[in-house]
PAMITI-234122 format. One line per field, with one value per residue (C-alpha): residue in one letter; x, y, z. Coordinates in steps of 0.2 Angstrom, whole numbers, plus 5000, padded with zeros to 4 digits. Layout:
type <- (A / ...)
px <- (X / ...)
py <- (Y / ...)
pz <- (Z / ...)
This chain:
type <- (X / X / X / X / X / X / X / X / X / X / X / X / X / X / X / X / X / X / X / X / X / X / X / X / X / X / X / X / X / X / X / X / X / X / X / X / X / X / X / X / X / X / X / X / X / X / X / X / X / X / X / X / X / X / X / X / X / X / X / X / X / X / X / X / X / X / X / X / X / X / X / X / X / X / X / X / X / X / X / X / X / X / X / X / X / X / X / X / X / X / X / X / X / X / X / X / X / X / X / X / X / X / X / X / X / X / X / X / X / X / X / X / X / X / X / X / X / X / X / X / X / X / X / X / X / X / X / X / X / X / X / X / X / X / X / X / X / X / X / X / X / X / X / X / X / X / X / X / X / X / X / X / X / X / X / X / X / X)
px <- (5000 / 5008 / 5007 / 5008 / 5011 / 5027 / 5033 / 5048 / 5046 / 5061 / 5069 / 5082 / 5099 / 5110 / 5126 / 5113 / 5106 / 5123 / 5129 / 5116 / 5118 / 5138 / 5132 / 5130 / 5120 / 5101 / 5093 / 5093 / 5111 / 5107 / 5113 / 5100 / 5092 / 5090 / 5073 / 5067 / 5052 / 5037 / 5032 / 5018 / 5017 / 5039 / 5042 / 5059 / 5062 / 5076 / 5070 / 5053 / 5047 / 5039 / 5049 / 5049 / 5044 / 5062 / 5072 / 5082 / 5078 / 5084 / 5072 / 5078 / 5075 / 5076 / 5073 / 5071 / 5075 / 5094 / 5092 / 5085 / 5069 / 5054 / 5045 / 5060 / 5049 / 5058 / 5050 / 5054 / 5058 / 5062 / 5076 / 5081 / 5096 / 5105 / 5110 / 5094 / 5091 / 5087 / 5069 / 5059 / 5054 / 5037 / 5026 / 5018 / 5030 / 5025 / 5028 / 5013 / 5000 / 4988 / 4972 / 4976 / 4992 / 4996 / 5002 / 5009 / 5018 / 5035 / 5043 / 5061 / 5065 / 5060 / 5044 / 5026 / 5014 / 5001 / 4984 / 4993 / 4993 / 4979 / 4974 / 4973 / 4967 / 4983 / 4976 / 4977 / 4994 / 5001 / 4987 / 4988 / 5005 / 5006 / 4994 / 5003 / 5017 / 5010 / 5011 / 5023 / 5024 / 5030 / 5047 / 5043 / 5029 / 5033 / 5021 / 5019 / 5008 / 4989 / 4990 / 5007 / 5013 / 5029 / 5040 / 5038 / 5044 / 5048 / 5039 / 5046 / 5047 / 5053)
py <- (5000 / 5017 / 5030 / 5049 / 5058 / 5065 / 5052 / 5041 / 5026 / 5023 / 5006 / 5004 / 5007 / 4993 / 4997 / 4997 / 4978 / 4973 / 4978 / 4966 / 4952 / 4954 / 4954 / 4969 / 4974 / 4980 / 4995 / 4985 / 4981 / 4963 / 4951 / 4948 / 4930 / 4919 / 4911 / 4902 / 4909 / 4900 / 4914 / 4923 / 4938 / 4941 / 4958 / 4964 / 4981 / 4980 / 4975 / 4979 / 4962 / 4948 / 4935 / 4919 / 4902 / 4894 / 4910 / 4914 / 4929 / 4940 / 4946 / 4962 / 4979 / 4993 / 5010 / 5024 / 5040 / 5045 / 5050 / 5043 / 5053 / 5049 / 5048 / 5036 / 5019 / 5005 / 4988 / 4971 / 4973 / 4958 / 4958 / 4944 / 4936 / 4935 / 4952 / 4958 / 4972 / 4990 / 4994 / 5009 / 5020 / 5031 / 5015 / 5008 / 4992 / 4975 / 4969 / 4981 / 4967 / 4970 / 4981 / 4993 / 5004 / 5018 / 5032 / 5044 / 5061 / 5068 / 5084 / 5091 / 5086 / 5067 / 5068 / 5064 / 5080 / 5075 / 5073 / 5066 / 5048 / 5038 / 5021 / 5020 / 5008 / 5001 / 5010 / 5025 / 5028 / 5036 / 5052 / 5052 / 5053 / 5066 / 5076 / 5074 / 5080 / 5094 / 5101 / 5114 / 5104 / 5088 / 5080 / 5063 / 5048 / 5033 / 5020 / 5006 / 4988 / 4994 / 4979 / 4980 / 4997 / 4989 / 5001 / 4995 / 5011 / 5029 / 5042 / 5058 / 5071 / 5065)
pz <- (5000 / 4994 / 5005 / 4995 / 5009 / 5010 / 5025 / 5027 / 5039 / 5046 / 5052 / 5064 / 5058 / 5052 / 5063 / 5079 / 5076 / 5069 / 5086 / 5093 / 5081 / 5088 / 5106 / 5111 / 5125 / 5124 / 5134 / 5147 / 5145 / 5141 / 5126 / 5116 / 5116 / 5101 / 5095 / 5080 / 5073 / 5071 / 5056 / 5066 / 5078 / 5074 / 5065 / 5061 / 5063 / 5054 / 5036 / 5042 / 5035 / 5046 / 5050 / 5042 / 5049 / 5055 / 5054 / 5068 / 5075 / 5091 / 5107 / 5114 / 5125 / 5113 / 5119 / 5102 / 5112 / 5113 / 5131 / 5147 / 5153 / 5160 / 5143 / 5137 / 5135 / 5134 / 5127 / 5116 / 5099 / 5085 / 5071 / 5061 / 5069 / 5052 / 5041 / 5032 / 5022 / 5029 / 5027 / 5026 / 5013 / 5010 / 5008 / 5025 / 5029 / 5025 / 5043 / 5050 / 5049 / 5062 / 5060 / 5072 / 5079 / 5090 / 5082 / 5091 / 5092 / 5098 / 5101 / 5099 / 5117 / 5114 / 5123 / 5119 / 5114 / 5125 / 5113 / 5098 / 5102 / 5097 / 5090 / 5071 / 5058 / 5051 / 5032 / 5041 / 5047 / 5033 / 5032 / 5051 / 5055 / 5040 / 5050 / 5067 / 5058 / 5051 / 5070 / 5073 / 5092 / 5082 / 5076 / 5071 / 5075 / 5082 / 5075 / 5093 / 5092 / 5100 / 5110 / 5117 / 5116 / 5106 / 5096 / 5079 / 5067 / 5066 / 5055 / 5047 / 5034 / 5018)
């Protein structure tokens, strides 16, 4: 699904989950662990593609802010365990597969702009981190699983 919004979904950086795929430590200043996927509920932020039935893959703490704060969440991501390609791109990534996200807003100093976070249908992300980021308040989007509150992707000007 193209999204014609002037937006860039972003994945995680390859030197930050080759770090990890070399054992270094999470947020939580942790080694990763290693599972097999059974090819459901596993999406790497990375290539931003699920993961496939009997691929390795790593279970981590990752927390997407560069400084710790009180609005700094921490939580459990997924890459493959083996190199993959970077995702992202202006198109809504394959691996956002449920029907609803969180979409939510951020300003300059890394913290949430109270009112902008809502649950969306997953169609919808694109016009409605276009409008968050229309703000004057608002940097970037982080794009977070409804049920879980995982980080799943950033959102930015193109």
């Amino acid at each position: 699904m193209s999204q014609d919004t002037g937006i860039v979904f972003q994945a995680l950086e390859t030197e930050l989950v080759d770090g990890w795929r070399r054992g270094q430590p999470d947020a939580n200043g942790q080694p990763a662990e290693r599972k097999i996927s059974d090819g459901t509920g596993t999406p790497c932020r990375h290539c931003m593609e699920m993961i496939e039935a009997g691929a390795p893959y790593l279970v981590l703490a990752h927390r997407p802010f560069p400084d710790l704060q009180p609005y700094a969440e921490t939580g459990p991501i997924f890459v493959h365990a083996e190199e993959c390609p970077r995702g992202g791109g202006s198109s809504l990534p394959a691996f956002l597969a449920s029907t609803h996200y969180i979409v939510r807003g951020y300003g300059a100093d890394n913290r949430i702009v109270y009112g902008t976070g809502g649950v969306v249908e997953t169609g919808r992300i694109g016009a409605r981190a276009s409008e968050l980021l229309d703000m004057d308040t608002i940097r970037y989007v982080h794009v977070r699983s409804a049920q879980n509150n995982c980080y799943h992707c950033r959102v930015e000007r193109d």
